[in-house]
KOLBARO-819676 format. One record per residue (C-alpha): z, y negated, x negated. Coordinates in nm, 4 decimals. Last residue first. Layout:
// KOLBARO-819676
<mipa><Z>Z</Z><Y>Y</Y><X>X</X></mipa>
...
***
This chain:
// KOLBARO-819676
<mipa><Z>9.9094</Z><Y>-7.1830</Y><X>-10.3593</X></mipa>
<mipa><Z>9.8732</Z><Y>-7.5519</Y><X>-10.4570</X></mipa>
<mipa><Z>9.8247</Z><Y>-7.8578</Y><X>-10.1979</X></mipa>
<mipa><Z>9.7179</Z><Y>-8.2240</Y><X>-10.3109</X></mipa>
<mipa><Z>9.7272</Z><Y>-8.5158</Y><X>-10.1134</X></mipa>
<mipa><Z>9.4288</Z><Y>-8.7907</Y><X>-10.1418</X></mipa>
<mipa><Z>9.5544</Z><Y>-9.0604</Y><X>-9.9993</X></mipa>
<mipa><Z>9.3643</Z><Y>-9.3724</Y><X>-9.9050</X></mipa>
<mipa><Z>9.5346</Z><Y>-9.7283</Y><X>-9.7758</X></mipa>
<mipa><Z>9.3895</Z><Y>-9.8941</Y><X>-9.5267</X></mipa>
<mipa><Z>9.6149</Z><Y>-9.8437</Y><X>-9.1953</X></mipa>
<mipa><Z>9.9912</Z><Y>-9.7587</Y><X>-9.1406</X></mipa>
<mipa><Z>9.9945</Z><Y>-9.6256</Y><X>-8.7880</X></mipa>
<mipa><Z>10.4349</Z><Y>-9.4846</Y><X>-8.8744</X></mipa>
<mipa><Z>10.3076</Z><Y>-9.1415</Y><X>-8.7403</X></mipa>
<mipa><Z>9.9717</Z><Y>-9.0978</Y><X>-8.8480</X></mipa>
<mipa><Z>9.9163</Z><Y>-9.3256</Y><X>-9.2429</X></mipa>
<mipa><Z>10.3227</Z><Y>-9.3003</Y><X>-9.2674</X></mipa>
<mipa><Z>10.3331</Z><Y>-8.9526</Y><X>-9.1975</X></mipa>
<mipa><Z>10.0434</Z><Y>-8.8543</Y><X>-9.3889</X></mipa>
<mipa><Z>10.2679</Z><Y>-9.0234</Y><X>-9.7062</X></mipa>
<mipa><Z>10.5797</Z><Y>-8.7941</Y><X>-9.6514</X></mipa>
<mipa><Z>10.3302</Z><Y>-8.5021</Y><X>-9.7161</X></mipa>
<mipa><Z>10.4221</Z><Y>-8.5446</Y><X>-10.1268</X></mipa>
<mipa><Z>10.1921</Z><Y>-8.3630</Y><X>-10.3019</X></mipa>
<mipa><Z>10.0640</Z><Y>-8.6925</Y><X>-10.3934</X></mipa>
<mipa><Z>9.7187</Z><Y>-8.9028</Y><X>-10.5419</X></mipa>
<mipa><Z>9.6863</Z><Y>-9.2494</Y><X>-10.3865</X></mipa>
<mipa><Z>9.3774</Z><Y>-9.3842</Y><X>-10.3611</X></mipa>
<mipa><Z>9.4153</Z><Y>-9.7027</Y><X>-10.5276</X></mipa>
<mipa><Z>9.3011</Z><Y>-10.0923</Y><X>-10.4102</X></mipa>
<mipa><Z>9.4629</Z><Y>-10.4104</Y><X>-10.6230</X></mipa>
<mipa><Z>9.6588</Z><Y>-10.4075</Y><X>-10.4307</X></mipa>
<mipa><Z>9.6638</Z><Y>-10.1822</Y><X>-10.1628</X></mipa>
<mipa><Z>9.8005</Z><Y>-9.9070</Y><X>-10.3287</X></mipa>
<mipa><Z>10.1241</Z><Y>-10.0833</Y><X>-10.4602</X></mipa>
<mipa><Z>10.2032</Z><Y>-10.1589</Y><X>-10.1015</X></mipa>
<mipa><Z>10.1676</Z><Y>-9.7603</Y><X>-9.9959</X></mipa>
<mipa><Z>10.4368</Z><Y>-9.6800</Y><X>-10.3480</X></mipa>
<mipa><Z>10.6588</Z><Y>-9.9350</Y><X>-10.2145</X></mipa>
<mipa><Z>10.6868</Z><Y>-9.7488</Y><X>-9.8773</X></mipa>
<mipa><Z>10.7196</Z><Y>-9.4345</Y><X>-10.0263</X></mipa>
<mipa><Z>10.9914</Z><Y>-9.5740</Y><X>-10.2435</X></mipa>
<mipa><Z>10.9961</Z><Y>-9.5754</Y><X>-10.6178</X></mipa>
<mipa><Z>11.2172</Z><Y>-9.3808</Y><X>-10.7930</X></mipa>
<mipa><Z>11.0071</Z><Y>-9.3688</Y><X>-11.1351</X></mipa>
<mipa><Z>10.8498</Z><Y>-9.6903</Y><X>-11.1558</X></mipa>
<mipa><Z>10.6245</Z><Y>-9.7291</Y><X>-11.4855</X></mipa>
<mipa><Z>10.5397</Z><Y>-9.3385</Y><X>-11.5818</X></mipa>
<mipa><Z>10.6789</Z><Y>-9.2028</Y><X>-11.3047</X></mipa>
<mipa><Z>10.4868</Z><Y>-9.3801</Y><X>-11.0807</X></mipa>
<mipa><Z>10.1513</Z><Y>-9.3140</Y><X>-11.3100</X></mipa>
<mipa><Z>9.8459</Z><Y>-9.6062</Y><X>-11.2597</X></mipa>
<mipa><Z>9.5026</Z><Y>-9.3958</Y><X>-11.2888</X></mipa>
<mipa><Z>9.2012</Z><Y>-9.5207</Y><X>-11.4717</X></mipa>
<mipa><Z>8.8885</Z><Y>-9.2712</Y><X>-11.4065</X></mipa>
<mipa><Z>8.7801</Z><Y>-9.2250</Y><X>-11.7639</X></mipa>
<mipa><Z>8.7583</Z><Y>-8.8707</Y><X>-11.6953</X></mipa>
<mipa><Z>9.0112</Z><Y>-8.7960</Y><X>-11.9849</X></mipa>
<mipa><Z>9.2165</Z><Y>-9.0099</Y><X>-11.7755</X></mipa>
<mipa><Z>9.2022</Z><Y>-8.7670</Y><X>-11.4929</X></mipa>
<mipa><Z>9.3065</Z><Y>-8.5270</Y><X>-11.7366</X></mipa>
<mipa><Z>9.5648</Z><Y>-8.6987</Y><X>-11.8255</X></mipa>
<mipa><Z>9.7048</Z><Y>-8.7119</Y><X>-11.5080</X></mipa>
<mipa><Z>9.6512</Z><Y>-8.3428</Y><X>-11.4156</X></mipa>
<mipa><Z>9.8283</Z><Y>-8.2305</Y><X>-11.7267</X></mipa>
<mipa><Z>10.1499</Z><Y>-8.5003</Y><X>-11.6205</X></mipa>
<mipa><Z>10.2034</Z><Y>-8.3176</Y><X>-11.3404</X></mipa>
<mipa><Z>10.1780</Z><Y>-8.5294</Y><X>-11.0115</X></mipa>
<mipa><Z>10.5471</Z><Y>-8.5545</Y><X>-10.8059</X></mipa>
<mipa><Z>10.5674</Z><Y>-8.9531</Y><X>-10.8796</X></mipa>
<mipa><Z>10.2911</Z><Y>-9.0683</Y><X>-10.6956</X></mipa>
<mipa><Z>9.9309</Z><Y>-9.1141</Y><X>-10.9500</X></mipa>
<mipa><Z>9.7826</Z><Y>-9.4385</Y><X>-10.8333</X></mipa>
<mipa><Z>9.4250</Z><Y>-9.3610</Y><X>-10.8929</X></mipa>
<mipa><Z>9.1383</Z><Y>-9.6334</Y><X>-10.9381</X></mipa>
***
């Protein structure tokens, strides 16, 4: 399962879902969320978190947050 942070386009999403991978959208159901709300929804029930948000690799390095996955996305 995906949880889809905030910042993911909406194409990406549903294509994803055209996968038939399920993926939970924060902007869809809880726009505003906090990081730290977003890394508790991911654990359960388990998501890999998909952001372009680099907030979250300082949780998982600086803040030693441990078993989540995040899968961050960079464009050029």
């Amino acid at each position: 399962m995906i949880l889809a942070d905030e910042n993911i386009d909406h194409a990406l999403i549903r294509a994803v879902r055209e996968l038939g991978i399920d993926v939970y959208s924060i902007d869809e159901s809880n726009s505003g969320m906090r990081d730290e709300d977003v890394l508790f929804l991911s654990r359960v029930p388990p998501r890999i978190i998909l952001t372009e948000d680099k907030d979250f690799g300082e949780w998982v390095f600086a803040h030693n947050v441990r078993g989540v996955s995040i899968v961050f996305l960079r464009y050029q």
